[in-house]
C-alpha positions as CSV (number, residue, x, y, z in Angstrom):
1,X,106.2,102.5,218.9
2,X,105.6,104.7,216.2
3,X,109.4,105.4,215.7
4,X,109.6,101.5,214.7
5,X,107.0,101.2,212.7
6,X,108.9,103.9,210.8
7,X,112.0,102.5,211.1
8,X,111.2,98.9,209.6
9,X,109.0,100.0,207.0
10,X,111.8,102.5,205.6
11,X,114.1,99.6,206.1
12,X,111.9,97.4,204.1
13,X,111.2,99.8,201.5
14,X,115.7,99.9,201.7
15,X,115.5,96.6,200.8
16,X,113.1,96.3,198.0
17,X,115.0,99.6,196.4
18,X,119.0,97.4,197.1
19,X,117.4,94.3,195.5
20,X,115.5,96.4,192.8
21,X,118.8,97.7,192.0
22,X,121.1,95.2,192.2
23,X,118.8,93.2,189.9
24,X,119.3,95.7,187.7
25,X,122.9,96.2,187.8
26,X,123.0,92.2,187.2
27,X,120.7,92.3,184.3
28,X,123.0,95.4,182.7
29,X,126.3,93.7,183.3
30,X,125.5,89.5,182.2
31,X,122.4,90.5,179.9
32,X,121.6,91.1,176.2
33,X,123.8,94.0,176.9
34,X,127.1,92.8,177.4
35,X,126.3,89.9,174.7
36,X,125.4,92.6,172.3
37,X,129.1,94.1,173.1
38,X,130.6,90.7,172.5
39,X,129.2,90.4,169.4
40,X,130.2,93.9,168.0
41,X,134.0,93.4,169.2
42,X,134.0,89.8,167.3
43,X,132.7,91.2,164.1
44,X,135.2,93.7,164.1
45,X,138.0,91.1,164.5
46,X,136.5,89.2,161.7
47,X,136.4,92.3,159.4
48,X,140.0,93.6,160.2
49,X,141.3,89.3,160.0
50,X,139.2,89.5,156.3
51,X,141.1,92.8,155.1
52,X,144.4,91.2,156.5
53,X,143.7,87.6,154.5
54,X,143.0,89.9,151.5
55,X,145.9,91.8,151.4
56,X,147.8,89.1,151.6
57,X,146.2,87.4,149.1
58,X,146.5,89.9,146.8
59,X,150.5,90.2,147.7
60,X,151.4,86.3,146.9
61,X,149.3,86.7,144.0
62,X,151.2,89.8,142.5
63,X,154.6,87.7,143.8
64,X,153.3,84.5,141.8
65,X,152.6,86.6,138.5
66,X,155.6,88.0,138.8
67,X,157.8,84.9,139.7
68,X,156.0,83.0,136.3
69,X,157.0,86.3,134.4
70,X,160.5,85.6,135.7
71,X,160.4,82.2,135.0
72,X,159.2,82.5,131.3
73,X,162.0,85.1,130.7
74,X,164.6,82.6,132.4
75,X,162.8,79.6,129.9
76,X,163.8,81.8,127.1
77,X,167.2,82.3,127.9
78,X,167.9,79.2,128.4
79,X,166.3,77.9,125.0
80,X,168.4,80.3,123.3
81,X,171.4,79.3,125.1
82,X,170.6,75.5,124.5
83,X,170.3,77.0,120.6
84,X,173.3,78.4,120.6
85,X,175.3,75.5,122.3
86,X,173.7,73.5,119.5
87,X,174.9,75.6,117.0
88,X,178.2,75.8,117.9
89,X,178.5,72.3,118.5
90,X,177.2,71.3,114.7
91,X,180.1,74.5,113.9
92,X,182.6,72.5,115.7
93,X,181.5,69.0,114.5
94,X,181.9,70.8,110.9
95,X,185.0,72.1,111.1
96,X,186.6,69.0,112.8
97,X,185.6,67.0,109.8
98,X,186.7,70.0,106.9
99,X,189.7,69.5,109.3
100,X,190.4,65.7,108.6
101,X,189.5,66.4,105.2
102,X,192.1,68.8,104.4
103,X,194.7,66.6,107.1
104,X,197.2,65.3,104.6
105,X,197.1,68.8,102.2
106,X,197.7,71.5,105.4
107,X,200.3,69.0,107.0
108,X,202.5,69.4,103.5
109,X,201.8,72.8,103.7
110,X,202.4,73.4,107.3
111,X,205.8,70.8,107.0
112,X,207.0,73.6,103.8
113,X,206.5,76.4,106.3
114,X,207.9,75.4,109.2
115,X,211.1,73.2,107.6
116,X,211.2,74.5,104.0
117,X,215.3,72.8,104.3
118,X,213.4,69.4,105.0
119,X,210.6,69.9,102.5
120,X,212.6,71.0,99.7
121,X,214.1,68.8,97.5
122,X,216.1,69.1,94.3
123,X,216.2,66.6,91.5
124,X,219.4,68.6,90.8
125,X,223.0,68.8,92.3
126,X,223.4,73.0,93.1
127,X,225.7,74.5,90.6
128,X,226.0,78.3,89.7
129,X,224.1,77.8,86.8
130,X,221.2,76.5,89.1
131,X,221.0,78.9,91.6
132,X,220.4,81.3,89.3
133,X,217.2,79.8,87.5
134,X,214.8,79.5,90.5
135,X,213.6,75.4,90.6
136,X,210.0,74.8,91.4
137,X,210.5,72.7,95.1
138,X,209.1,69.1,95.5
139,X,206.7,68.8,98.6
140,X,207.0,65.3,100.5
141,X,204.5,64.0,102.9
142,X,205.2,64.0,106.9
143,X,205.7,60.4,108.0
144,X,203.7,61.6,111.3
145,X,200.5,64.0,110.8
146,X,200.9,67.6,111.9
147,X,198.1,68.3,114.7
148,X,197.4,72.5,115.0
149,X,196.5,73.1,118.0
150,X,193.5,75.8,117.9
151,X,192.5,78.3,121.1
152,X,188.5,77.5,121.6
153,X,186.3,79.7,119.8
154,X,185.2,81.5,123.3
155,X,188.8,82.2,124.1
156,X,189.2,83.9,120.6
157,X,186.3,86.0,120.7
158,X,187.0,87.3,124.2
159,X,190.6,88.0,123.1
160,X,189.3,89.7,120.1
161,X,186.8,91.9,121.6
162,X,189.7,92.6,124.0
163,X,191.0,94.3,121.3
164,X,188.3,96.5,120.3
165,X,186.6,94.5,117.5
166,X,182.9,94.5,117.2
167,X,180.7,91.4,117.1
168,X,180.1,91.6,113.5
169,X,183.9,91.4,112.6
170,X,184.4,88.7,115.1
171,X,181.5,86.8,113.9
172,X,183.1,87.3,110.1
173,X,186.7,86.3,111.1
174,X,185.8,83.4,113.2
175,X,183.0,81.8,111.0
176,X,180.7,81.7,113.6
177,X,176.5,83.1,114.1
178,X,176.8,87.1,115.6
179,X,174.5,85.8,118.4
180,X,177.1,83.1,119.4
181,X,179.5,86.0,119.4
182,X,177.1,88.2,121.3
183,X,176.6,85.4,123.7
184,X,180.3,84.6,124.5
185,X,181.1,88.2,125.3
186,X,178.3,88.5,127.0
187,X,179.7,86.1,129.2
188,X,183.3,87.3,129.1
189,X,182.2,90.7,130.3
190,X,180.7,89.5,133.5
């Protein structure tokens, strides 16, 4: 009888030690402990999303700055260019009206050069006598006005600089602003 009072109280004293420690081993795994580890890991992911956002933030920021700084120089550019246009518009405007001014005077003169046998005309029958004495011509009108036909300005300073003249001369033959020179061949280089 001995041996089973022996053997259920160390069974008993088994159990109480299994439940102490499975108690335990429940309290470790579902307590404060594990909560504690939960927390940690989240505030880690919140620091490392917060460095993330910031760099990023600070990227589209520098990409902004720079994209305004772009757009400002782009603004300028296209002020000038607007400027320039305007320019050579008034230039053109000017010239087309010297142009009607001098109409009936350079088609005379251009009717003497081209035709001087339809533009000359002598008051005098030709003798030997007359030949010899030069006669100043008489001009005549054209019935029909002379149009020149001009090449546009940007055609003429790309075929200038073609030929090796700097803006300055180009700007001084043609009667136009350097910068609308600059401009053009700008253009007609690219």
């Amino acid at each position: 009888m001995y041996i089973a009072i022996v053997l259920s109280s160390a069974s008993l004293l088994f159990c109480i030690c299994f439940f102490l420690y499975c108690r335990h081993y429940i309290k470790s795994r579902t307590g404060e402990h594990l909560l504690a580890e939960y927390r940690e890991e989240v505030q880690k992911l919140i620091a490392e999303l917060d460095a993330a956002t910031d760099r990023d933030e600070r990227l589209v920021t520098e990409r902004i700055t720079s994209l305004k700084a772009l757009m400002e120089k782009v603004d300028k550019r296209l002020k000038v260019l607007i400027g320039e246009e305007e320019r050579r518009r008034v230039h053109a405007e000017t010239y087309a009206e010297l142009g009607r001014r001098r109409s009936v005077s350079s088609s005379a003169a251009i009717i003497t050069e081209a035709s001087p046998s339809l533009s000359l005309v002598s008051d005098t029958p030709v003798s030997d006598t007359t030949l010899a004495a030069p006669q100043s011509p008489r001009i005549t009108v054209a019935e029909q006005q002379i149009e020149t036909t001009q090449l546009p300005v940007a055609e003429q300073v790309a075929k200038l600089s073609k030929a090796g003249l700097s803006a300055d001369l180009i700007a001084a033959s043609l009667k136009v602003s350097v910068a609308e020179v600059e401009l053009v061949m700008a253009f007609v280089d690219q």
